[in-house]
PDB file of N, CA, C and O in Angstrom:
ATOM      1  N   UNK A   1     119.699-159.401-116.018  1.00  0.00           N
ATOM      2  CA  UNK A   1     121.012-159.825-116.452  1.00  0.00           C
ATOM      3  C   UNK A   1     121.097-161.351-116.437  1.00  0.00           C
ATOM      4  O   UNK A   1     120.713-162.106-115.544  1.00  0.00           O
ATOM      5  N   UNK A   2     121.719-161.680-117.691  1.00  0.00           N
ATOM      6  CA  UNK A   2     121.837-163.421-117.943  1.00  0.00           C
ATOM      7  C   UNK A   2     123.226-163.969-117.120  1.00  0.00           C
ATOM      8  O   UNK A   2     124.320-163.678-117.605  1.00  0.00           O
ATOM      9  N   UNK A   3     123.162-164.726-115.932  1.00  0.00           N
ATOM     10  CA  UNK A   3     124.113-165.175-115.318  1.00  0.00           C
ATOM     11  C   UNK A   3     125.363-166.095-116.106  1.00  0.00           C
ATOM     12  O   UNK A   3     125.158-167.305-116.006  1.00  0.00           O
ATOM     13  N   UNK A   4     126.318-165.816-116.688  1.00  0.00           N
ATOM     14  CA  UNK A   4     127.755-165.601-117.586  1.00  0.00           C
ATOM     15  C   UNK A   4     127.728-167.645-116.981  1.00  0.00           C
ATOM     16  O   UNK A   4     127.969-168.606-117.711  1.00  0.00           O
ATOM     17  N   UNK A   5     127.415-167.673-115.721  1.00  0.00           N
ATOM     18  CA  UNK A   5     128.037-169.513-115.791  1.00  0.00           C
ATOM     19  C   UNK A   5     126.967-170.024-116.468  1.00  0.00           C
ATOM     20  O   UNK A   5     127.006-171.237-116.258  1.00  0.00           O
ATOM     21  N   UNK A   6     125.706-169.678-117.409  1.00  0.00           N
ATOM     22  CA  UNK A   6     124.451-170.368-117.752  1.00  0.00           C
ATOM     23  C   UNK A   6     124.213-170.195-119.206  1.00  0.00           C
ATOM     24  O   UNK A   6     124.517-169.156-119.793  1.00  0.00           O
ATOM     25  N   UNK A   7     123.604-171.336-119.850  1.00  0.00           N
ATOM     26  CA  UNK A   7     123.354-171.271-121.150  1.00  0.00           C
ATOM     27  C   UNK A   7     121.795-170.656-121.307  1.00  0.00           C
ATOM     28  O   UNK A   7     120.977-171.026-120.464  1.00  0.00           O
ATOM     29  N   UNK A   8     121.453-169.928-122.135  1.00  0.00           N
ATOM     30  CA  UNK A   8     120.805-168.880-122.894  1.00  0.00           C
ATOM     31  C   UNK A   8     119.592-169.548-123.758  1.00  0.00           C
ATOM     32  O   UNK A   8     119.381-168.663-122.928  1.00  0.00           O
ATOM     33  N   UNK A   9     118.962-169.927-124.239  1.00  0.00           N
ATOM     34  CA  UNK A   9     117.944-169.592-125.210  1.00  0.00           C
ATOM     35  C   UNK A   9     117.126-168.712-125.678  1.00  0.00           C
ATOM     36  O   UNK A   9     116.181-168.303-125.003  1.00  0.00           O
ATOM     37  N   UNK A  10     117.434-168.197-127.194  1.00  0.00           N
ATOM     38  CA  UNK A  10     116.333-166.774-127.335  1.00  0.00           C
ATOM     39  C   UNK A  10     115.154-167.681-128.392  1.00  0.00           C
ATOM     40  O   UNK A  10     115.417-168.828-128.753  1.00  0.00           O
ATOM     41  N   UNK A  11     114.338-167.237-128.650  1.00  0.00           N
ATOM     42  CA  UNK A  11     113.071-167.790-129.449  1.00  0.00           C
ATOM     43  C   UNK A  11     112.124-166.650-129.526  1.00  0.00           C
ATOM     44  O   UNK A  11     111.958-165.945-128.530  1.00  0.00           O
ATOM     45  N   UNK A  12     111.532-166.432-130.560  1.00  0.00           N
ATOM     46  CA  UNK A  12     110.619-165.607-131.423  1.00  0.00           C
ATOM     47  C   UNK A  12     110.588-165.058-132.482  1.00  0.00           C
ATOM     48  O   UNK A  12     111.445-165.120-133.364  1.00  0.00           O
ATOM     49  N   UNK A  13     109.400-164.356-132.489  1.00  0.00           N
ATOM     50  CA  UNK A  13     109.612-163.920-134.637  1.00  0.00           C
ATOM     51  C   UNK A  13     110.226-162.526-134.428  1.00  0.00           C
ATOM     52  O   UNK A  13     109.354-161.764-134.011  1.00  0.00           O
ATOM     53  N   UNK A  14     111.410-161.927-134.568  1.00  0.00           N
ATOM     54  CA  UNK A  14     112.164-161.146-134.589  1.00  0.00           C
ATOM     55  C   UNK A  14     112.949-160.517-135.510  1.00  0.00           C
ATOM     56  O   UNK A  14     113.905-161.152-135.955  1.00  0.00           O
ATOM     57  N   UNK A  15     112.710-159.177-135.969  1.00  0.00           N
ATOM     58  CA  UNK A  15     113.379-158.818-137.301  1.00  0.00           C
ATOM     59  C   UNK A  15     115.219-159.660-137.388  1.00  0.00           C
ATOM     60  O   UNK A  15     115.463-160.062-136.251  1.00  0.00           O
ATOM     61  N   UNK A  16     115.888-159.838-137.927  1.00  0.00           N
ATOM     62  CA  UNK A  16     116.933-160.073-138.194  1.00  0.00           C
ATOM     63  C   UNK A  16     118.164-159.599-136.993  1.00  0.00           C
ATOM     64  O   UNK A  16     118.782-160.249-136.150  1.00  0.00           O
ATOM     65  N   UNK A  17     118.167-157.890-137.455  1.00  0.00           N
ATOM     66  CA  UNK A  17     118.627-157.114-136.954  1.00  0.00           C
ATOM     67  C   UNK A  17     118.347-157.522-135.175  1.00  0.00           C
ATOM     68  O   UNK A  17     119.315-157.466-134.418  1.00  0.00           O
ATOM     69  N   UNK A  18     117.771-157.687-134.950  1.00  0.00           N
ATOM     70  CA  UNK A  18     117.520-157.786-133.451  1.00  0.00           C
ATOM     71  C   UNK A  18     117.965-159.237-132.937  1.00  0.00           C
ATOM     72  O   UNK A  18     118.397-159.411-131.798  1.00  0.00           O
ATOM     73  N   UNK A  19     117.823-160.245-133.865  1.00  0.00           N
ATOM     74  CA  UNK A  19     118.272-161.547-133.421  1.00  0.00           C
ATOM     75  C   UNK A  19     119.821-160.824-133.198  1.00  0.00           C
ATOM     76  O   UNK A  19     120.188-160.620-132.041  1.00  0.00           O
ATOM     77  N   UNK A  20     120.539-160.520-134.122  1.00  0.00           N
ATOM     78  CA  UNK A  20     121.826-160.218-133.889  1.00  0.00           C
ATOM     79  C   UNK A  20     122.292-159.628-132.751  1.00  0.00           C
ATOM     80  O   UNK A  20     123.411-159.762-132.256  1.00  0.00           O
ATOM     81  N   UNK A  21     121.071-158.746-132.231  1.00  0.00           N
ATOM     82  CA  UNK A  21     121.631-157.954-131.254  1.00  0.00           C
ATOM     83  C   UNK A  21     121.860-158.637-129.823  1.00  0.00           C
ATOM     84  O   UNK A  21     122.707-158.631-128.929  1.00  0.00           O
ATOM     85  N   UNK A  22     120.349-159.361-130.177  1.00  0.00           N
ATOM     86  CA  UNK A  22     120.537-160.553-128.601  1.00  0.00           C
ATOM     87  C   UNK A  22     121.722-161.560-128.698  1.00  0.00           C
ATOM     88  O   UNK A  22     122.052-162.161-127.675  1.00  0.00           O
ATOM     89  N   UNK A  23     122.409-161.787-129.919  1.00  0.00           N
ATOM     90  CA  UNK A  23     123.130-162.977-129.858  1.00  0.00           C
ATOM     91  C   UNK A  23     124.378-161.923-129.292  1.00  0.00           C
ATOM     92  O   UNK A  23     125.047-162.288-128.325  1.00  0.00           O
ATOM     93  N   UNK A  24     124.632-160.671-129.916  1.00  0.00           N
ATOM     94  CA  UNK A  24     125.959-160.016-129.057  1.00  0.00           C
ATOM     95  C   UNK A  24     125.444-159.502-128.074  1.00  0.00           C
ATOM     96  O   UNK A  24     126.373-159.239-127.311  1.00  0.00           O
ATOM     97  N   UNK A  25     124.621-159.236-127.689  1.00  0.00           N
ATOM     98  CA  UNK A  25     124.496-158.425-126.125  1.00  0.00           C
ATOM     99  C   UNK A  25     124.456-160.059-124.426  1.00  0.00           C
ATOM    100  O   UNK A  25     124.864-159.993-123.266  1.00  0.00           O
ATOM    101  N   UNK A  26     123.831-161.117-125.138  1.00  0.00           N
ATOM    102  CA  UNK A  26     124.158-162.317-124.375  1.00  0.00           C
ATOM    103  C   UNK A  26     125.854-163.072-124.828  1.00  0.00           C
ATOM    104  O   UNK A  26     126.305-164.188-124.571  1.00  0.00           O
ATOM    105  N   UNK A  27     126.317-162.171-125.408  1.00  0.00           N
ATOM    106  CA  UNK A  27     127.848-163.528-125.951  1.00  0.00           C
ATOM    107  C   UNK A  27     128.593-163.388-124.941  1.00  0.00           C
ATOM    108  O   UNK A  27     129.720-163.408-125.436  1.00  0.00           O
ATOM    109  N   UNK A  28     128.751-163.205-123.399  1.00  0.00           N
ATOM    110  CA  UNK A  28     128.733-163.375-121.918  1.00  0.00           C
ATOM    111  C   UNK A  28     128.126-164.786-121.352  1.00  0.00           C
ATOM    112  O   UNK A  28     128.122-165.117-120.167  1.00  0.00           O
ATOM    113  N   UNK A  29     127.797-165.276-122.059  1.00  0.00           N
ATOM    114  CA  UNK A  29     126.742-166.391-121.327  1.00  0.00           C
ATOM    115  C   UNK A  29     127.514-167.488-121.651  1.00  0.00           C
ATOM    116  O   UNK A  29     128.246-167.514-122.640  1.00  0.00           O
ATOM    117  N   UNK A  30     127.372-168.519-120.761  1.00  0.00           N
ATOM    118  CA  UNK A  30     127.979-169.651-121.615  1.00  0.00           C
ATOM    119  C   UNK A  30     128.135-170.338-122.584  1.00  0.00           C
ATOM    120  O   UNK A  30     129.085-170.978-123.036  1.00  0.00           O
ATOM    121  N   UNK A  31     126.565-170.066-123.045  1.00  0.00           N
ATOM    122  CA  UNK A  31     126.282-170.570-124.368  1.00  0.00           C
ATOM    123  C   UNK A  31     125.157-170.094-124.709  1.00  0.00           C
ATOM    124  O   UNK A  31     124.327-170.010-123.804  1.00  0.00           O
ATOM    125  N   UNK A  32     124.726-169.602-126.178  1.00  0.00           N
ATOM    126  CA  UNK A  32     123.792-168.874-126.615  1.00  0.00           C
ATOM    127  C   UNK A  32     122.913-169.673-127.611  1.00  0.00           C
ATOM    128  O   UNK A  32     123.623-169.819-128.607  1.00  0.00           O
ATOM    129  N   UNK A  33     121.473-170.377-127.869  1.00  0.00           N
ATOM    130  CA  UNK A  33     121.177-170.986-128.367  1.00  0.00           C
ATOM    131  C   UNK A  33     120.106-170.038-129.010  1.00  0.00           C
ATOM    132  O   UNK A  33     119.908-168.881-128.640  1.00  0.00           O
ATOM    133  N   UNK A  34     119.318-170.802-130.211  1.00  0.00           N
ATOM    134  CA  UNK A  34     118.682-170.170-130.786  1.00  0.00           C
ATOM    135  C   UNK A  34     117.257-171.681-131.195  1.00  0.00           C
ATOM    136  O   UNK A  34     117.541-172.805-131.609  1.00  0.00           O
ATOM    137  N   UNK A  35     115.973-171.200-130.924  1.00  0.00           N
ATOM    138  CA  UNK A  35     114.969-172.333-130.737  1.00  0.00           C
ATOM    139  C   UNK A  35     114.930-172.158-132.149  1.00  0.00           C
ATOM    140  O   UNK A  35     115.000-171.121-132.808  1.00  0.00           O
ATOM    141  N   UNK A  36     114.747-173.912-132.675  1.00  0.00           N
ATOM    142  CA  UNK A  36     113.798-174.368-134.038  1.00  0.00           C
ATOM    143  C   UNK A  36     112.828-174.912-133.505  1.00  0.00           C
ATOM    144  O   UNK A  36     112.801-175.835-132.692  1.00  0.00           O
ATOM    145  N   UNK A  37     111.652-174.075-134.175  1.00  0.00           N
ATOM    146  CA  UNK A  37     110.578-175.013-133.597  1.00  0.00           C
ATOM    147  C   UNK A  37     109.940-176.338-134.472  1.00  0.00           C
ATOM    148  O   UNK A  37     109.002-177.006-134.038  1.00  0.00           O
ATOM    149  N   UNK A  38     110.426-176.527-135.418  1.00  0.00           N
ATOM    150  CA  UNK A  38     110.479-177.973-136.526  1.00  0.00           C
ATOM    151  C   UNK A  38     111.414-179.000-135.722  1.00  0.00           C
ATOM    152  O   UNK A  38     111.210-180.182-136.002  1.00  0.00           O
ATOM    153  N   UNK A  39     112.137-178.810-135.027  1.00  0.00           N
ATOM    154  CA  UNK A  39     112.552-179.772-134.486  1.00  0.00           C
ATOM    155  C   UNK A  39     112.558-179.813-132.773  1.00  0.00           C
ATOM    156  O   UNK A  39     112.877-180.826-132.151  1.00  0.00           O
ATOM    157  N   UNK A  40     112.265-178.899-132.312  1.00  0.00           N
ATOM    158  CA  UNK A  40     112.003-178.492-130.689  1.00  0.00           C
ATOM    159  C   UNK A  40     113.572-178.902-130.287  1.00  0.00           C
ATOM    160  O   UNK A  40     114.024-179.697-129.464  1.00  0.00           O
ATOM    161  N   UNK A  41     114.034-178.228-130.997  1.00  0.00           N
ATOM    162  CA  UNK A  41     115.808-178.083-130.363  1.00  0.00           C
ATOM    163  C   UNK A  41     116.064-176.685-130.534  1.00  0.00           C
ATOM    164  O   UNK A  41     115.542-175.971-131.390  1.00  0.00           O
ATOM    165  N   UNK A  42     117.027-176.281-129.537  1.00  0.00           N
ATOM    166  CA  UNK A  42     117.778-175.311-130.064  1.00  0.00           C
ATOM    167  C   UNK A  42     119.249-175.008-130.416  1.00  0.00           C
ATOM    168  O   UNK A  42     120.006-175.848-129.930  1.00  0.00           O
ATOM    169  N   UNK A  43     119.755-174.211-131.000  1.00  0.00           N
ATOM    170  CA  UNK A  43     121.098-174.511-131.801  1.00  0.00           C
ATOM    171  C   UNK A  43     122.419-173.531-131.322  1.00  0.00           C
ATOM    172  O   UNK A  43     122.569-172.362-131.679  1.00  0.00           O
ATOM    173  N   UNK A  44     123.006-174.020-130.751  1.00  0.00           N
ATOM    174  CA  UNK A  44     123.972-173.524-129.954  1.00  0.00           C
ATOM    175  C   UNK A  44     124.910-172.356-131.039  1.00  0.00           C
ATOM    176  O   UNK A  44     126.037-172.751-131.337  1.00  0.00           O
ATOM    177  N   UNK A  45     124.588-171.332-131.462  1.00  0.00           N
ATOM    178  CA  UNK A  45     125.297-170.102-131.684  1.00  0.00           C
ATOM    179  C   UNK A  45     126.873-169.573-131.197  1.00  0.00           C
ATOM    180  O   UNK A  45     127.779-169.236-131.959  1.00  0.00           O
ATOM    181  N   UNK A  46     126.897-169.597-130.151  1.00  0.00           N
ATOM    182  CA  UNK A  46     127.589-169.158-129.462  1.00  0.00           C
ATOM    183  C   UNK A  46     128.472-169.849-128.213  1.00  0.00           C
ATOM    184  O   UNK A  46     128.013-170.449-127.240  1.00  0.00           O
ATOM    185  N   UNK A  47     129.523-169.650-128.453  1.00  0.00           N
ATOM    186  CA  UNK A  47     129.684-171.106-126.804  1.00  0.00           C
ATOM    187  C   UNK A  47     131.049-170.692-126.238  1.00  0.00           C
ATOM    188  O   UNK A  47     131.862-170.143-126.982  1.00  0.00           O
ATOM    189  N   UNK A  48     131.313-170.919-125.031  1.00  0.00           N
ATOM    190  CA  UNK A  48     132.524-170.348-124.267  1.00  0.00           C
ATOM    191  C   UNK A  48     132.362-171.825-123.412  1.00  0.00           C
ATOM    192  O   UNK A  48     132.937-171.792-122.324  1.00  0.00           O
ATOM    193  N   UNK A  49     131.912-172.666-123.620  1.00  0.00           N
ATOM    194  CA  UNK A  49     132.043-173.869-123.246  1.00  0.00           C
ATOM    195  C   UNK A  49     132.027-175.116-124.037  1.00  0.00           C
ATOM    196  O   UNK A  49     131.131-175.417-124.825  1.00  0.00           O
ATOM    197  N   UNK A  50     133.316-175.983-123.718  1.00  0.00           N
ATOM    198  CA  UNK A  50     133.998-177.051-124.453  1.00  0.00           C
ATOM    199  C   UNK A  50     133.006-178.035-124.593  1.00  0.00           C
ATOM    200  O   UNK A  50     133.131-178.590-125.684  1.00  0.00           O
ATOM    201  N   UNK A  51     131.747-178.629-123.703  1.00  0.00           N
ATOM    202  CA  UNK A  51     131.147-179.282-123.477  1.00  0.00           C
ATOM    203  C   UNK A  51     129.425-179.087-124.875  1.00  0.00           C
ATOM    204  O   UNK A  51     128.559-179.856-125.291  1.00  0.00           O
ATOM    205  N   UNK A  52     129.779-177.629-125.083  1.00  0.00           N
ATOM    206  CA  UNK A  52     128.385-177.235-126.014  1.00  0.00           C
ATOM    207  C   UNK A  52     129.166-176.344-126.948  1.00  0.00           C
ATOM    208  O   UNK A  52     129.197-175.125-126.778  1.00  0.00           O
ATOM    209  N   UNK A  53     129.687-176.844-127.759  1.00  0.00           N
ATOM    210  CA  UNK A  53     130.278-176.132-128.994  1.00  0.00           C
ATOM    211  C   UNK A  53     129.313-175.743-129.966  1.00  0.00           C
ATOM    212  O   UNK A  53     128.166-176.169-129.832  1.00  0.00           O
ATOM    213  N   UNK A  54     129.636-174.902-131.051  1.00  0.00           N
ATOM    214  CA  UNK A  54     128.310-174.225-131.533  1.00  0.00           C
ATOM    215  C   UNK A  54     128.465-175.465-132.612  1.00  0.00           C
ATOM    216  O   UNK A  54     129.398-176.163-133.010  1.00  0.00           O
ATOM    217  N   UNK A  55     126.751-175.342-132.926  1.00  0.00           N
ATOM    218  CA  UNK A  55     126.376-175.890-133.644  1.00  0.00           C
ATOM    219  C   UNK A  55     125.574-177.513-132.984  1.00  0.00           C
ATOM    220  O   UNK A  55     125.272-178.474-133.691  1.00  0.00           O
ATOM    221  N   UNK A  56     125.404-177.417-131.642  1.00  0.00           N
ATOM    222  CA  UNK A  56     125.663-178.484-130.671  1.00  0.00           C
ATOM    223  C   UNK A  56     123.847-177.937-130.519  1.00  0.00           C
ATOM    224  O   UNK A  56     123.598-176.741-130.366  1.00  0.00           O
ATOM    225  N   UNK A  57     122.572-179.127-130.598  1.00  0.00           N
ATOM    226  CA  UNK A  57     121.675-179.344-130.545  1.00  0.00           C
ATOM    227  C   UNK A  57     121.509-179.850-129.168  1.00  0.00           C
ATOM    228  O   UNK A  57     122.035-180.828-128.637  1.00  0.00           O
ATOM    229  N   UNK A  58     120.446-178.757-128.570  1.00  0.00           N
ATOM    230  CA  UNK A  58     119.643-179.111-127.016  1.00  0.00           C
ATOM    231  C   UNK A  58     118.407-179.636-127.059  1.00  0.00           C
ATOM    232  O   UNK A  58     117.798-178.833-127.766  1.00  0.00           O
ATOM    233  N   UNK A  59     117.542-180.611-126.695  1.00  0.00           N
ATOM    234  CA  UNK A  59     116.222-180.726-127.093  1.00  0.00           C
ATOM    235  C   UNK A  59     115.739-180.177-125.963  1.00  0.00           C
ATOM    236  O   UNK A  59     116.126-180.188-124.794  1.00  0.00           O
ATOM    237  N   UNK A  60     114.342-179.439-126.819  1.00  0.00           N
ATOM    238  CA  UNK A  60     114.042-178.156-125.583  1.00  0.00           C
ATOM    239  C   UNK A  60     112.374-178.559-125.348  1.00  0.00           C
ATOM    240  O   UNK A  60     111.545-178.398-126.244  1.00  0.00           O
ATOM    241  N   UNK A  61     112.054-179.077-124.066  1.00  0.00           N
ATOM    242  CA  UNK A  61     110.504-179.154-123.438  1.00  0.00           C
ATOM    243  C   UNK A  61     109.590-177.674-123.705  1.00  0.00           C
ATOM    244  O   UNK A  61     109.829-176.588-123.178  1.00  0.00           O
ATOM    245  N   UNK A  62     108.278-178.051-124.865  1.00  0.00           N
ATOM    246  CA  UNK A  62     107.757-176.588-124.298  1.00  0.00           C
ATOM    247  C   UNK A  62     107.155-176.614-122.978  1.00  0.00           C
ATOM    248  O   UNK A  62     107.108-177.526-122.153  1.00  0.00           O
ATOM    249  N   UNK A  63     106.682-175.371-122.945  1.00  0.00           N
ATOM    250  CA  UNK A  63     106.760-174.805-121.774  1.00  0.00           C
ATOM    251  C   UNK A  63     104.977-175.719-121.739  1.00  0.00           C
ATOM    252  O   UNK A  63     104.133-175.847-122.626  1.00  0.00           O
ATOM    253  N   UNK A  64     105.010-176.229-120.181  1.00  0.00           N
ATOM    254  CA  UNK A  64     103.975-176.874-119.511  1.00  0.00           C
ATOM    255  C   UNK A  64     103.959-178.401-119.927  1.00  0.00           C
ATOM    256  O   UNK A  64     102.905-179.019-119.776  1.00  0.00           O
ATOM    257  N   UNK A  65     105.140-179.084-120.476  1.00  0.00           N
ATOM    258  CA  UNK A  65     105.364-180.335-121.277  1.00  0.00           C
ATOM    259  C   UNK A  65     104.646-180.718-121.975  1.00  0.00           C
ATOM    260  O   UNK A  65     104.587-181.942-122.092  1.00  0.00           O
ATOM    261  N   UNK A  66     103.547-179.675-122.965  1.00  0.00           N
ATOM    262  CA  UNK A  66     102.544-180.322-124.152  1.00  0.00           C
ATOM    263  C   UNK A  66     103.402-179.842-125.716  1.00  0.00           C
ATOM    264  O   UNK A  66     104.046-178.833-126.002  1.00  0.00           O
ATOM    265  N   UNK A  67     103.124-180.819-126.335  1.00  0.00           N
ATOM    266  CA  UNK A  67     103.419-180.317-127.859  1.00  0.00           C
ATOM    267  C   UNK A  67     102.501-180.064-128.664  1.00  0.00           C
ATOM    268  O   UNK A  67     101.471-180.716-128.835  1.00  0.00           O
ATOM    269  N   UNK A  68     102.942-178.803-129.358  1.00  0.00           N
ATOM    270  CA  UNK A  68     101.687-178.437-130.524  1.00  0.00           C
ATOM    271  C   UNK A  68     101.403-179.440-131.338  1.00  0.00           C
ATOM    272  O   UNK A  68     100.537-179.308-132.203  1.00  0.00           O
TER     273      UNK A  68
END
């Protein structure tokens, strides 16, 4: 379970249908982002917080701080 005070990132190759499902089954979270990996941000979807309104860009470290 995704803790409701914390913002979210989903990322992968995922039929359509299923992105949708994670974006409503997390819309509990504070904020729901979605990774581009052309720009190593992700894009705030979803938001129940004033501070990350959707459409509001996070720049996101991959994982072990190397870039492809």
């Amino acid at each position: 379970m995704i803790p409701t005070d914390e913002g979210l990132v989903i990322d992968g190759k995922l039929p359509l249908w299923l992105w949708t499902a994670l974006a409503r089954a997390y819309a509990g979270a504070r904020a729901v982002a979605v990774f581009e990996p052309r720009t190593s941000e992700a894009i705030v979807i979803a938001s129940r917080d004033p501070v990350s309104p959707i459409g509001t860009r996070w720049p996101v470290e991959p994982v072990g701080g190397q870039r492809a």
